[in-house]
DSSP file (Angstrom, degrees, kcal/mol; ACC not computed):
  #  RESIDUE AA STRUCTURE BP1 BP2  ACC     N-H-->O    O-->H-N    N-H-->O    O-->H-N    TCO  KAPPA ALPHA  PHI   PSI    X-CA   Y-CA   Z-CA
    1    1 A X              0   0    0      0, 0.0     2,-0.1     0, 0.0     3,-0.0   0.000 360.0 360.0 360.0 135.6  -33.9   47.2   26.0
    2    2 A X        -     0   0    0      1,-0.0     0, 0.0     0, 0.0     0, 0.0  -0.362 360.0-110.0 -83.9 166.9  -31.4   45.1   27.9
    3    3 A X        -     0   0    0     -2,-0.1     2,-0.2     1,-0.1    -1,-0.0  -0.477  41.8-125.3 -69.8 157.8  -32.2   43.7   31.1
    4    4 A X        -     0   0    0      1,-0.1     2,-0.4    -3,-0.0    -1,-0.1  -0.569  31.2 -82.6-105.7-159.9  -30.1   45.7   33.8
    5    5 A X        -     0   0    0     -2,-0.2    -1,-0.1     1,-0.1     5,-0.0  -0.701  34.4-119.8 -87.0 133.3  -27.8   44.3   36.4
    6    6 A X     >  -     0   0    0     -2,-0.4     4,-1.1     1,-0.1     3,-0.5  -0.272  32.3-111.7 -57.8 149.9  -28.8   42.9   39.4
    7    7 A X  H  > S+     0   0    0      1,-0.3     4,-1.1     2,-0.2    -1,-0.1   0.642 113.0  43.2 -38.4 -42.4  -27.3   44.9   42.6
    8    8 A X  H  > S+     0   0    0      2,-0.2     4,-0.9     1,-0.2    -1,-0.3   0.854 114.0  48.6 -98.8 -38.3  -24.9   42.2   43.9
    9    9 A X  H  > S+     0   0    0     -3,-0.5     4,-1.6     2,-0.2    -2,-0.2   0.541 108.5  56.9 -81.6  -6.5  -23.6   41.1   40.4
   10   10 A X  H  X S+     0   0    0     -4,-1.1     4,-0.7     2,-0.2    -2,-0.2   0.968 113.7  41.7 -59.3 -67.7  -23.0   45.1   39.8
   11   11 A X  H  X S+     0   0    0     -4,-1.1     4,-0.9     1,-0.3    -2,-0.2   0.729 115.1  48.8 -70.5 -28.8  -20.8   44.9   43.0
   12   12 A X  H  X S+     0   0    0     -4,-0.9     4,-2.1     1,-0.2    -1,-0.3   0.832 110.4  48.3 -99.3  -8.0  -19.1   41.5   42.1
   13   13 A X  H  X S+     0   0    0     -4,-1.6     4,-1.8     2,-0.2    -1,-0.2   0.824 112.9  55.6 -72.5 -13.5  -18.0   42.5   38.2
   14   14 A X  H  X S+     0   0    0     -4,-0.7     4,-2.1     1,-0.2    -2,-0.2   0.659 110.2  37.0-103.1 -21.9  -16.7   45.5   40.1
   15   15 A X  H  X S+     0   0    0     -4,-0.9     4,-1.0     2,-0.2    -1,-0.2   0.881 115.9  56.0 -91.8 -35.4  -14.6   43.3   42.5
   16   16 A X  H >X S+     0   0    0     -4,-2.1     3,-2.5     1,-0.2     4,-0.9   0.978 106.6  55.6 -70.4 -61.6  -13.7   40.8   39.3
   17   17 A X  H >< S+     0   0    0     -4,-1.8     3,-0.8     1,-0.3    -1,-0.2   0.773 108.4  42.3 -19.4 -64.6  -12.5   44.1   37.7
   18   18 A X  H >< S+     0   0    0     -4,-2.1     3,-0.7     1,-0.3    -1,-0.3   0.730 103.6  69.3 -63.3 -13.9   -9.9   45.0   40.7
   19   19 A X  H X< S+     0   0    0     -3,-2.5     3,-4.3    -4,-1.0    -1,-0.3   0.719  85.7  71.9 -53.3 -39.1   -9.0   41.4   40.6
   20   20 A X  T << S+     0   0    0     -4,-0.9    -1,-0.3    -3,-0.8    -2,-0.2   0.612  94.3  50.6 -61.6 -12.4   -7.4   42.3   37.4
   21   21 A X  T <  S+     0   0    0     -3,-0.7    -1,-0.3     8,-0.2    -2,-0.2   0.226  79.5 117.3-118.5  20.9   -4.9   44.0   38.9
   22   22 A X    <   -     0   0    0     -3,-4.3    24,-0.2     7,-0.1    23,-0.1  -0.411  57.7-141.6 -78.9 160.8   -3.9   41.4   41.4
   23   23 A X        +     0   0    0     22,-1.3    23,-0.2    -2,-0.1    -1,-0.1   0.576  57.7 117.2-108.1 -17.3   -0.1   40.2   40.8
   24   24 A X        -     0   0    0     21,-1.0    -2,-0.1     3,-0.1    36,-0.1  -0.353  58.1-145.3 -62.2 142.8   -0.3   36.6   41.4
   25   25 A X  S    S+     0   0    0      1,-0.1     3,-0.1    29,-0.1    -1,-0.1   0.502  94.7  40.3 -82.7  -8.5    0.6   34.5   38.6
   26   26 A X  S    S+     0   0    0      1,-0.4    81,-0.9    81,-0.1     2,-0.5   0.783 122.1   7.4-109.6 -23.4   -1.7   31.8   39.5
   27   27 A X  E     -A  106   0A   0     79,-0.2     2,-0.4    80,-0.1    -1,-0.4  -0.954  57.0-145.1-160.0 152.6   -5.0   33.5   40.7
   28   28 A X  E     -A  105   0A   0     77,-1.6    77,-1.0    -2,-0.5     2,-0.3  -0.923  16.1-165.7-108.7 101.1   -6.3   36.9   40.9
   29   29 A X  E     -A  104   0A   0     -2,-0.4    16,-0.5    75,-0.3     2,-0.3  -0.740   6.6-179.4 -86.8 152.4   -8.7   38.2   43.9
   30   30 A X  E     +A  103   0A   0     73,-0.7    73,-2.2    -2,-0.3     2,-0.4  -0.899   1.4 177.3-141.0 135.5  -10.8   41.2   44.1
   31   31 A X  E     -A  102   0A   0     -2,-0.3    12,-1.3    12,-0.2     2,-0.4  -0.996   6.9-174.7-138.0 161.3  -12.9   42.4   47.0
   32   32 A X  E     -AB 101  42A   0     69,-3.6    69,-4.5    -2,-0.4     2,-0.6  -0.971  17.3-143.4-148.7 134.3  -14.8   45.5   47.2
   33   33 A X  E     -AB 100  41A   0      8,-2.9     7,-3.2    -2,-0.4     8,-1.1  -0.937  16.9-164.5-129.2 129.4  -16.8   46.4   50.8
   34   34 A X  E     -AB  99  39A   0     65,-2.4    65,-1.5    -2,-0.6     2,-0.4  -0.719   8.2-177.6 -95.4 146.4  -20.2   48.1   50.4
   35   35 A X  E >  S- B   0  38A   0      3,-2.3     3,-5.7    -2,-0.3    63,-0.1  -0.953  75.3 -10.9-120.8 159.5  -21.6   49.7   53.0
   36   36 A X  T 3  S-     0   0    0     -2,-0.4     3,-0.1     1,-0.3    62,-0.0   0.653 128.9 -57.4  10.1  54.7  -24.9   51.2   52.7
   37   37 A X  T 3  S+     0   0    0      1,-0.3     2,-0.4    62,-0.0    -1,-0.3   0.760 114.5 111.5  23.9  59.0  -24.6   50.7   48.9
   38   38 A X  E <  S-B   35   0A   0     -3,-5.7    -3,-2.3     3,-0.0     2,-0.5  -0.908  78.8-111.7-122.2 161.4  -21.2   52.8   48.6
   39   39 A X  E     +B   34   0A   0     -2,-0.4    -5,-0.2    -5,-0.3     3,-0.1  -0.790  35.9 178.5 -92.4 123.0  -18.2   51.4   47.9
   40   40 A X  E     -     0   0A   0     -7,-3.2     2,-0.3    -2,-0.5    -6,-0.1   0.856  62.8 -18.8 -80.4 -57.6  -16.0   51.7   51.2
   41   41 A X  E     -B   33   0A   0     -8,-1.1    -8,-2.9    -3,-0.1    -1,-0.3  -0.995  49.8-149.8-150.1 111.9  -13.0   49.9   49.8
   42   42 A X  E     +B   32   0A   0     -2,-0.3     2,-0.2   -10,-0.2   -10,-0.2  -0.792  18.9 171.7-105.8 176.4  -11.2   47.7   47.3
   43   43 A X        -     0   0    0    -12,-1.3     2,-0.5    -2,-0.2   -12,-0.2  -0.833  11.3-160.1-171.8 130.9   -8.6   45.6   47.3
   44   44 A X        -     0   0    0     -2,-0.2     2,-0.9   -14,-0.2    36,-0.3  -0.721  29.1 -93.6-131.9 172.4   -6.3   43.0   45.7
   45   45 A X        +     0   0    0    -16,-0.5   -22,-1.3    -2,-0.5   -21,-1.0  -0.356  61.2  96.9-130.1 176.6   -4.1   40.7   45.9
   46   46 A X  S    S-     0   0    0     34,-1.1     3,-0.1    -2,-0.9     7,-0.1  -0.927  72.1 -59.4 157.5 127.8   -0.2   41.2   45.6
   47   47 A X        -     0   0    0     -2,-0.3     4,-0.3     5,-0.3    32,-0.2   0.251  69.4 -77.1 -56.3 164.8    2.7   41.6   47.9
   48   48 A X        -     0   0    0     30,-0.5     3,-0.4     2,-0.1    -1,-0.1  -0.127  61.9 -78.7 -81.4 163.7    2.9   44.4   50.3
   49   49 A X  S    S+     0   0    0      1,-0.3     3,-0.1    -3,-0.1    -1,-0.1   0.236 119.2  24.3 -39.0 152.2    3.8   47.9   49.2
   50   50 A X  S    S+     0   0    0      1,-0.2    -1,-0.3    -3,-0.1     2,-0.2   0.532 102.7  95.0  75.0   7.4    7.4   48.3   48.6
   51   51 A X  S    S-     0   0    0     -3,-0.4     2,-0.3    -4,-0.3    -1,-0.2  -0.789  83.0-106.1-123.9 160.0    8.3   44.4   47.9
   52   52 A X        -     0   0    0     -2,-0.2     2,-0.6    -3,-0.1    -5,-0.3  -0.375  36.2-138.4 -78.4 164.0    8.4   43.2   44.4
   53   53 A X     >  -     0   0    0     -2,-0.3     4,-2.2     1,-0.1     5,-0.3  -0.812  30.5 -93.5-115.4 161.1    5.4   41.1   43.7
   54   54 A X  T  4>S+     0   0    0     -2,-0.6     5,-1.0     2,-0.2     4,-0.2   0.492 117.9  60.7 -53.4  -2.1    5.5   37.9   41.7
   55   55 A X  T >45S+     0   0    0      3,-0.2     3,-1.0     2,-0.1    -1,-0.2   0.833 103.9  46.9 -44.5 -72.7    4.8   39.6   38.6
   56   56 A X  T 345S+     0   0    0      1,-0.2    -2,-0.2     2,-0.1    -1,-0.1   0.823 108.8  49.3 -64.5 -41.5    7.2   41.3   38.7
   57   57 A X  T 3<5S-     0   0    0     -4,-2.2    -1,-0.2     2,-0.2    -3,-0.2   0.425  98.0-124.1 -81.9   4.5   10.0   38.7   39.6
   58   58 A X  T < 5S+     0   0    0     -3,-1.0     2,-0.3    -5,-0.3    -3,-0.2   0.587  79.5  73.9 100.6  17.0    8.8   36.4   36.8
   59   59 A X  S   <S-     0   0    0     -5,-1.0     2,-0.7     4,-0.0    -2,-0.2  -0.960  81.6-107.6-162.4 145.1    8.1   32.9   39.6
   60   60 A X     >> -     0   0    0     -2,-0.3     4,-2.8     1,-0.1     5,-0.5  -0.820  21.0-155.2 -63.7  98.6    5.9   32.1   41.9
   61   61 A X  H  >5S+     0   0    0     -2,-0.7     4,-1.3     1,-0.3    16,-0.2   0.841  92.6  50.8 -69.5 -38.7    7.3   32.3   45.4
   62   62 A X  H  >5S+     0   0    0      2,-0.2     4,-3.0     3,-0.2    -1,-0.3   0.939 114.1  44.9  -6.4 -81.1    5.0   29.9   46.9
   63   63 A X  H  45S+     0   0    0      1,-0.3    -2,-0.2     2,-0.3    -1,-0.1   0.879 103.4  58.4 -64.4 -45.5    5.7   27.5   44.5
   64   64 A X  H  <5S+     0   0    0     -4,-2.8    -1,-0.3     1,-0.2     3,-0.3   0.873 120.5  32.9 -42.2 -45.4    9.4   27.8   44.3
   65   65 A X  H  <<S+     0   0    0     -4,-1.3    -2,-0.3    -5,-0.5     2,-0.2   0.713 127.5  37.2-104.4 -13.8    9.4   26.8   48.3
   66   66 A X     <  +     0   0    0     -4,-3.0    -1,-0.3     1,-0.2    -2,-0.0  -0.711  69.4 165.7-129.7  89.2    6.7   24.8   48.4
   67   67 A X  S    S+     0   0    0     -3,-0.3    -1,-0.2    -2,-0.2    -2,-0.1   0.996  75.4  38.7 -13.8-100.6    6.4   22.6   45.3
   68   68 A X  S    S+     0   0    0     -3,-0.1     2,-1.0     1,-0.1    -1,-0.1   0.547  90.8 102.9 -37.8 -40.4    4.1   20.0   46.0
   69   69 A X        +     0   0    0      1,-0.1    -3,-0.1    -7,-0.1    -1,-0.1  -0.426  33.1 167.1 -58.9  88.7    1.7   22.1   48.0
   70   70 A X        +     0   0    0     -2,-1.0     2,-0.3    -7,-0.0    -1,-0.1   0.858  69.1  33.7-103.9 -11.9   -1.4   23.2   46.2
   71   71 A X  S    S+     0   0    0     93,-0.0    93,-0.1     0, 0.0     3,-0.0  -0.934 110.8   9.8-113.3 169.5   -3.5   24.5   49.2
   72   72 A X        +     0   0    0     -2,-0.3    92,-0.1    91,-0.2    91,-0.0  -0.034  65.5 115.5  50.3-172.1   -2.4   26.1   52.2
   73   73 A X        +     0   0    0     91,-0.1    -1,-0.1     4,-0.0    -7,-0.1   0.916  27.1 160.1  70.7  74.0    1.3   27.4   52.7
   74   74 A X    >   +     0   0    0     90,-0.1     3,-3.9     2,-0.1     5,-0.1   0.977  67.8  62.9 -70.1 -58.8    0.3   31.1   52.9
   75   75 A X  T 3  S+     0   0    0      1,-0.3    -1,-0.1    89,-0.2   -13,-0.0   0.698 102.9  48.5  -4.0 -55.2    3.9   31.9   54.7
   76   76 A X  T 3  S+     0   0    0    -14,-0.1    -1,-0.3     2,-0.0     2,-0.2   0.503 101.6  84.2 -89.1   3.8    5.7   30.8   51.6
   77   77 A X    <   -     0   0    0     -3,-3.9    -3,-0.0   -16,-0.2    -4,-0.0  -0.663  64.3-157.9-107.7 141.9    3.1   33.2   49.5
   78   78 A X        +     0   0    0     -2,-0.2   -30,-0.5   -31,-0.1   -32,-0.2   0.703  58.7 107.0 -97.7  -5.4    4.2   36.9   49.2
   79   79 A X        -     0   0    0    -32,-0.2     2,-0.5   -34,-0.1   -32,-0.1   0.058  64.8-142.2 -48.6 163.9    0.7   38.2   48.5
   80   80 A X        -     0   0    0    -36,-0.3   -34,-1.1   -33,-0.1     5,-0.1  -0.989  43.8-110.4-112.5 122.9   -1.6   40.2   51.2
   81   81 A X     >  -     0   0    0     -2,-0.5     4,-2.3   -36,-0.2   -35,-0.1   0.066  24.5-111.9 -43.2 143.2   -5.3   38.6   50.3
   82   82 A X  H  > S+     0   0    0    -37,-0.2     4,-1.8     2,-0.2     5,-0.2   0.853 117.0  56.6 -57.5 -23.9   -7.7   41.0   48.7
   83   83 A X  H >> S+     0   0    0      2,-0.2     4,-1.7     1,-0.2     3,-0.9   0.955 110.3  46.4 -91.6 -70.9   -9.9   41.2   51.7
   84   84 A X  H 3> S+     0   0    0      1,-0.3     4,-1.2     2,-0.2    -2,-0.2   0.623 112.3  50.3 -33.4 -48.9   -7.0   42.2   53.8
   85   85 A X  H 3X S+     0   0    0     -4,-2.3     4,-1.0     2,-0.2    -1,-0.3   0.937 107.4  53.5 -23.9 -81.9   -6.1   44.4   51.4
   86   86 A X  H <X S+     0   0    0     -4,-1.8     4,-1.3    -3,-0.9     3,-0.5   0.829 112.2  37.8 -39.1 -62.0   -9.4   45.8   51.3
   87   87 A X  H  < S+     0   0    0     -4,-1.7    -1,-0.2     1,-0.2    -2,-0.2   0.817  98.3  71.8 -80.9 -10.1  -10.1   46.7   55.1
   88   88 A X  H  < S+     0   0    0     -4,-1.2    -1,-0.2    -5,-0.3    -2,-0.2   0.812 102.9  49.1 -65.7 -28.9   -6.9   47.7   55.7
   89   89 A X  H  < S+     0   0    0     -4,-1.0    -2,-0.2    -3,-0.5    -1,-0.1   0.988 108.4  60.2 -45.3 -76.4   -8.2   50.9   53.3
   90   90 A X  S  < S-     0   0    0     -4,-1.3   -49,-0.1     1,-0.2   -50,-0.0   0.058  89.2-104.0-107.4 160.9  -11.0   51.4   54.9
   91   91 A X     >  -     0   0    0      1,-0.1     4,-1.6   -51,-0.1    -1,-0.2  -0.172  31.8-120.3 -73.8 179.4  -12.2   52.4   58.8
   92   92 A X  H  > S+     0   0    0      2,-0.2     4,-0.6     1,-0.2    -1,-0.1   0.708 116.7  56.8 -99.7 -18.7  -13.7   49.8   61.2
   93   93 A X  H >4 S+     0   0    0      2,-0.2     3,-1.1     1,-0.2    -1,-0.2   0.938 110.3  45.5 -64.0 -39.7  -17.3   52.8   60.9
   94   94 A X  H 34 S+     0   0    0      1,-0.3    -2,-0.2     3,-0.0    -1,-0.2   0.894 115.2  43.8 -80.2 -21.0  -17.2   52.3   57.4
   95   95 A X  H >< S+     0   0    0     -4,-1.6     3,-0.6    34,-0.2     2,-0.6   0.297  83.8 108.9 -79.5  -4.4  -16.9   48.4   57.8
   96   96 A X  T << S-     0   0    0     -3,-1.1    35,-0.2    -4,-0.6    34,-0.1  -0.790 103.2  -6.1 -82.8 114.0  -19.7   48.0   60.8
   97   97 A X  T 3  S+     0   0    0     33,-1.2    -1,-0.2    -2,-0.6    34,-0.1   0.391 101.2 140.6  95.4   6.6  -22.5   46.3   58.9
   98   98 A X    <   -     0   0    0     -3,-0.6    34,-2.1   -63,-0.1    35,-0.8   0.052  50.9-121.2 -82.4-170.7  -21.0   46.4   55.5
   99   99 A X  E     -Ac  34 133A   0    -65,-1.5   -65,-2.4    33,-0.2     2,-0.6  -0.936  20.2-138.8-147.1 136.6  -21.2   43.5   52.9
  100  100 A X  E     -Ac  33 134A   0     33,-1.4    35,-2.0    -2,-0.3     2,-0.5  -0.928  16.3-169.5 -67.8 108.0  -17.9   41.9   51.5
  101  101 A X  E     +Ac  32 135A   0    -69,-4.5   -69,-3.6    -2,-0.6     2,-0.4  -0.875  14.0 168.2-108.1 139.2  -17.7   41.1   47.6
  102  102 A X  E     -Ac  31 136A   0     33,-2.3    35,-1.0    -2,-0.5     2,-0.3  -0.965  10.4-176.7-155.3 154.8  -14.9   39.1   46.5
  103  103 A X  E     -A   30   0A   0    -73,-2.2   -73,-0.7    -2,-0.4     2,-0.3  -0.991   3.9-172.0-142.3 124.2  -14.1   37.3   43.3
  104  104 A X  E     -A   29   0A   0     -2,-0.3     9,-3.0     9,-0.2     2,-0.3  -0.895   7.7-179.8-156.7 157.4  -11.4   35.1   42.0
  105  105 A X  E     -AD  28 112A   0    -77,-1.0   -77,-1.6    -2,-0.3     2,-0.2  -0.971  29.1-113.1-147.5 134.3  -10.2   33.6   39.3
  106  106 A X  E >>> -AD  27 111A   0      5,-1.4     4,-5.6    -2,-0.3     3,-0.7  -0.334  29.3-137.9 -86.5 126.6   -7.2   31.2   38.0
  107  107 A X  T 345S+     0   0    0    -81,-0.9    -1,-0.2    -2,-0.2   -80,-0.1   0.702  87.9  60.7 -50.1 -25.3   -5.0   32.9   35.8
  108  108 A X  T 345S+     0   0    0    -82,-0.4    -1,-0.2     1,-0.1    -2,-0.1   0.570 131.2   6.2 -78.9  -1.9   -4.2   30.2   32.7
  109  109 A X  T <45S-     0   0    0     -3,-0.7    -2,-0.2     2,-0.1    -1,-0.1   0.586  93.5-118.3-148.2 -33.6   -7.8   30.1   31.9
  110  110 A X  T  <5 +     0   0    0     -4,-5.6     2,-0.2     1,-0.2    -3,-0.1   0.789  52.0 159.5  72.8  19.2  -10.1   32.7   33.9
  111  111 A X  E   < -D  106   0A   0     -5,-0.6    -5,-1.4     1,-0.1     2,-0.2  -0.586  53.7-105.9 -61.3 149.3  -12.1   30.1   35.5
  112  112 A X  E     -D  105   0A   0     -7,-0.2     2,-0.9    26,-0.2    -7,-0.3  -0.451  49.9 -96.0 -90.9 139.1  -13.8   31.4   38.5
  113  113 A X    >   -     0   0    0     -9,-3.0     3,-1.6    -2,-0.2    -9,-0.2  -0.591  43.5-115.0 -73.8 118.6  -11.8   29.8   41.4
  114  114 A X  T 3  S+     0   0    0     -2,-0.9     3,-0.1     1,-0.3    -1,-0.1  -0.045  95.8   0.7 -31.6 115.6  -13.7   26.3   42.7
  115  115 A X  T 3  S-     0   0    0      1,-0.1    -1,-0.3    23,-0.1    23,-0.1   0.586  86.3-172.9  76.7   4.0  -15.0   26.7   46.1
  116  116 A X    <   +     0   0    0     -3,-1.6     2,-0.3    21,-0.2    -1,-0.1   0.007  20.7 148.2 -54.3 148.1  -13.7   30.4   46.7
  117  117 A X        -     0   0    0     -3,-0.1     2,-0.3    29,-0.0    -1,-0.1  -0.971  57.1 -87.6-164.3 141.3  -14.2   31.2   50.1
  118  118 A X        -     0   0    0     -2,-0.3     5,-0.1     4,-0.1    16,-0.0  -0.493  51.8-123.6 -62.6 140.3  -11.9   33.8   52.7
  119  119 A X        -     0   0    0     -2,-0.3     4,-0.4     3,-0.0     5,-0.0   0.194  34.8 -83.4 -66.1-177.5   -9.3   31.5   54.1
  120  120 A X  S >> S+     0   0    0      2,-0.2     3,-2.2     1,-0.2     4,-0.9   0.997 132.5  49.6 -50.2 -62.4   -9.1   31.3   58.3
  121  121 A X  T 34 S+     0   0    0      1,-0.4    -1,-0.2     2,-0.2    -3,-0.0   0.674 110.4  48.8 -58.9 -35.9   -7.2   34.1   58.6
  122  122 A X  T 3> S+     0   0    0      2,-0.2     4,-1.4     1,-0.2    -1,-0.4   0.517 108.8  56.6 -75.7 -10.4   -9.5   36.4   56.3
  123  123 A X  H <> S+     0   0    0     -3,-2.2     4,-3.2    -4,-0.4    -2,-0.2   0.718 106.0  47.4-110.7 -29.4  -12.3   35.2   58.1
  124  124 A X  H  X S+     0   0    0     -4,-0.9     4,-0.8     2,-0.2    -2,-0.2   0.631 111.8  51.9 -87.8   4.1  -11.0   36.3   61.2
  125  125 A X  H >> S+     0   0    0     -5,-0.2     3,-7.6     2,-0.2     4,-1.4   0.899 109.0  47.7 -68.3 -67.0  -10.2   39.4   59.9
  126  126 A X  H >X S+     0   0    0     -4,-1.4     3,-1.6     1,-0.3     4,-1.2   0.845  99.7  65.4 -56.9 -38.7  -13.1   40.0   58.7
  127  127 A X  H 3< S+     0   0    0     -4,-3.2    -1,-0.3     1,-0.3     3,-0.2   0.802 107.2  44.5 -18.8 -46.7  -14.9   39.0   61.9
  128  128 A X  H << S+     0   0    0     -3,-7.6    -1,-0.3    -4,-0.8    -2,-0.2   0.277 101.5  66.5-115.9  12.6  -13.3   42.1   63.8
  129  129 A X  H << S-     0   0    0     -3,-1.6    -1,-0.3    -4,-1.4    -2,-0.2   0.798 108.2-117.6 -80.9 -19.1  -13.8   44.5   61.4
  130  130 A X     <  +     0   0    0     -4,-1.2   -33,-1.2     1,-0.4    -3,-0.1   0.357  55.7 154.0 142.3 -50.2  -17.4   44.4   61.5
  131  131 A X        -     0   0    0     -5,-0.4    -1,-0.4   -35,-0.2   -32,-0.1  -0.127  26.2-164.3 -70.0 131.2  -18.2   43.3   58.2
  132  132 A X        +     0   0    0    -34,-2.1    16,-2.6     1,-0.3     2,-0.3   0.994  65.1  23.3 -81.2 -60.1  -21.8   41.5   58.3
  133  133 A X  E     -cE  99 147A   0    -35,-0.8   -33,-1.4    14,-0.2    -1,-0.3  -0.905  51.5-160.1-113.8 117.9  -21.8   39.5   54.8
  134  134 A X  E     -cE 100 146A   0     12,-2.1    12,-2.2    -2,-0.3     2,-0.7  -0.963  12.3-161.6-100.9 149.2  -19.4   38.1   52.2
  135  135 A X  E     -cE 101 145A   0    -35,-2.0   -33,-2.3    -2,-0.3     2,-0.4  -0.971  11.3-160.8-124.8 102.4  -20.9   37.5   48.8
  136  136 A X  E     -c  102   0A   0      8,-1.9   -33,-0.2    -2,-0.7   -35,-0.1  -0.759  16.7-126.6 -30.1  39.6  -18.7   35.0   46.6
  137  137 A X        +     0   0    0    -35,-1.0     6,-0.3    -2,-0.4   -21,-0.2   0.587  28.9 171.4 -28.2 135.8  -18.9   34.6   42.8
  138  138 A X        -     0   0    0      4,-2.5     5,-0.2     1,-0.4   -26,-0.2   0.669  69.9 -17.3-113.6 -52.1  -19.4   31.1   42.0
  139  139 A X  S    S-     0   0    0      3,-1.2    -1,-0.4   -28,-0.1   -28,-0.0  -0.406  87.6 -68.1-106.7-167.5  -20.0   32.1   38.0
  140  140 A X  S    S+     0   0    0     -2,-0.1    -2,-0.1    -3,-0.1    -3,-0.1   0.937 133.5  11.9 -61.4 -54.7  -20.8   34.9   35.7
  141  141 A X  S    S+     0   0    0     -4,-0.1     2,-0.2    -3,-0.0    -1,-0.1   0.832 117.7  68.7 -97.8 -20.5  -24.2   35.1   37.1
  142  142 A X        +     0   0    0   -133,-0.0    -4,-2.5    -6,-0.0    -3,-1.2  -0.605  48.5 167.0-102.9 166.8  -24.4   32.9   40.5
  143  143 A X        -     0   0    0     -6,-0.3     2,-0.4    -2,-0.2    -6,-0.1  -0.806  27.2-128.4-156.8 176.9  -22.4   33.9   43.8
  144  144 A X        -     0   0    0     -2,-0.2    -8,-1.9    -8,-0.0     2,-0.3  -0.957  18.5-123.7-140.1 140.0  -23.0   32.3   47.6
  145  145 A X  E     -E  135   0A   0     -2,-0.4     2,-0.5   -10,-0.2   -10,-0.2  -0.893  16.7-169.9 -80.3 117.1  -23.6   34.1   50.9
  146  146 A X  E     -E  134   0A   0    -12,-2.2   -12,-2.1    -2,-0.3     2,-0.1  -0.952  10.4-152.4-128.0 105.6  -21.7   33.7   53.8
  147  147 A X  E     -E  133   0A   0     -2,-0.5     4,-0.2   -14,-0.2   -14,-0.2  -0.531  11.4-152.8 -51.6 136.3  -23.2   35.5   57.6
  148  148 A X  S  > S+     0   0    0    -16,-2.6     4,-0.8     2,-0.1     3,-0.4   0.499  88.3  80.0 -95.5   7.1  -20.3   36.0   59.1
  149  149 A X  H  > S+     0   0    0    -17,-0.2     4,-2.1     1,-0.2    -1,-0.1   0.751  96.5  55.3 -62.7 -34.6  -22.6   35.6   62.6
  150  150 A X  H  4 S+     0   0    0      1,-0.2     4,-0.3     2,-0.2    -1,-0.2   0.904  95.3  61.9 -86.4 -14.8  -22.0   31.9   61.6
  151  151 A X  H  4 S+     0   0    0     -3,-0.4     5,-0.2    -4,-0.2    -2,-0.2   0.805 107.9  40.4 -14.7 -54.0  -18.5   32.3   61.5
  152  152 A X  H  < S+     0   0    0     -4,-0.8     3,-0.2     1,-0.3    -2,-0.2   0.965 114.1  59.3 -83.0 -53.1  -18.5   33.1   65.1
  153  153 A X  S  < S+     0   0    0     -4,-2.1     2,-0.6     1,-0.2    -1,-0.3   0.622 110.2  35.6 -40.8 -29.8  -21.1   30.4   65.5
  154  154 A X  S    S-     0   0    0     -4,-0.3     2,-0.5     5,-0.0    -1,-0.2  -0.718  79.2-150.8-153.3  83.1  -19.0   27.4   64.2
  155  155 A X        -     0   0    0     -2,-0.6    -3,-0.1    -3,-0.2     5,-0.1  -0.674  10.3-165.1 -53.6 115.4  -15.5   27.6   65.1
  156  156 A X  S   >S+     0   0    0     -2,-0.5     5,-3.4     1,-0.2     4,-0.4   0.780  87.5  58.4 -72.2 -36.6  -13.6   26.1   62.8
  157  157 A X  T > 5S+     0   0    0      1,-0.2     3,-1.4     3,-0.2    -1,-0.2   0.969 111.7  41.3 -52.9 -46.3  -10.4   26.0   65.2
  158  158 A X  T 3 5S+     0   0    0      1,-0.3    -1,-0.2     2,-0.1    -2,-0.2   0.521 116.1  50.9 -90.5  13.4  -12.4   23.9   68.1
  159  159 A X  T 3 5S-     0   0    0     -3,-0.2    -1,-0.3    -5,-0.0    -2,-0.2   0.541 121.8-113.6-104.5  -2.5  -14.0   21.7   65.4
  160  160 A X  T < 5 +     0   0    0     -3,-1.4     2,-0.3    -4,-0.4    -3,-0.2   0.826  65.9 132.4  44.7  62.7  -10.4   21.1   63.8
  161  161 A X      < +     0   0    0     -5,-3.4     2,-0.9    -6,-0.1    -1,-0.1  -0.532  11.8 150.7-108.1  54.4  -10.3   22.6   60.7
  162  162 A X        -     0   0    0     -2,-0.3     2,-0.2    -5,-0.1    -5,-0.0  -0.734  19.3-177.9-119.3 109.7   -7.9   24.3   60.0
  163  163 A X              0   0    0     -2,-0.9   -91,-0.2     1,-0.3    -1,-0.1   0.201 360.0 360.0 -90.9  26.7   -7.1   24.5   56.7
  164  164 A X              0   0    0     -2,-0.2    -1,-0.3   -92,-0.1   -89,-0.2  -0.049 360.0 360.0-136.4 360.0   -3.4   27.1   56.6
């Protein structure tokens, strides 16, 4: 008999799955937000509705305007993040206390993206939706936990961190 799947890796093949239908040519996100072990919401990411996405226009926009740049320069990026995505679904009831799962991974290989973590901007999203916990894939089997109550706790802005 196989072993089954633990709860939280259920939730994060289910967020690498929607990732699969992210449009960036260089990494694919997924998130999915549980609340009270339903699925509230997914989401991935890939420019907003109506625009072409970089799939579809065959370049990286990013990359095209920003060469050089391999972290930051969201501006020059047309995606909307998967967590953005994602709560933008869903209501700010179904997101009070809920658990983020987010996954991603670099398209030329499917390596799980090094260090994934929500960016500033996601973090502050996710701050005022509600949302208690994001849970991270690190591997197939291992992931990291992030309170967002330490968010709030350790401003990255007054520490001077800001990494966008």
């Amino acid at each position: 008999m196989e072993d089954r799947i633990d709860k939280i890796n259920y939730y994060l093949d289910i967020a690498e799955t929607v990732a699969s239908r992210a449009t960036c040519l260089r990494k694919k996100y997924g998130a999915v937000i549980v609340n009270h072990d339903q699925i509230v919401s997914t989401g991935y990411n890939g420019a907003p509705r109506g625009r072409k996405n970089c799939s579809d226009l065959g370049y990286c926009t990013k990359k095209k305007l920003l060469p050089d740049q391999r972290h930051g320069g969201y501006d020059a990026c047309r995606a909307v993040h998967s967590e953005q995505n994602a709560m933008l679904c869903a209501s700010r009831e179904e997101m009070l206390g809920a658990t983020l799962y987010l996954v991603g991974y670099r398209t030329e290989n499917h390596d799980y993206e090094n260090g994934a973590a929500p960016c500033l901007m996601c973090r502050k999203l996710i701050i005022n939706s509600g949302i208690d916990k994001v849970i991270v894939r690190k591997n197939e089997k291992e992931y990291i936990t992030f309170e967002v109550d330490d968010w709030k706790a350790n401003d990255e802005f007054l520490e001077g961190k800001i990494n966008y």
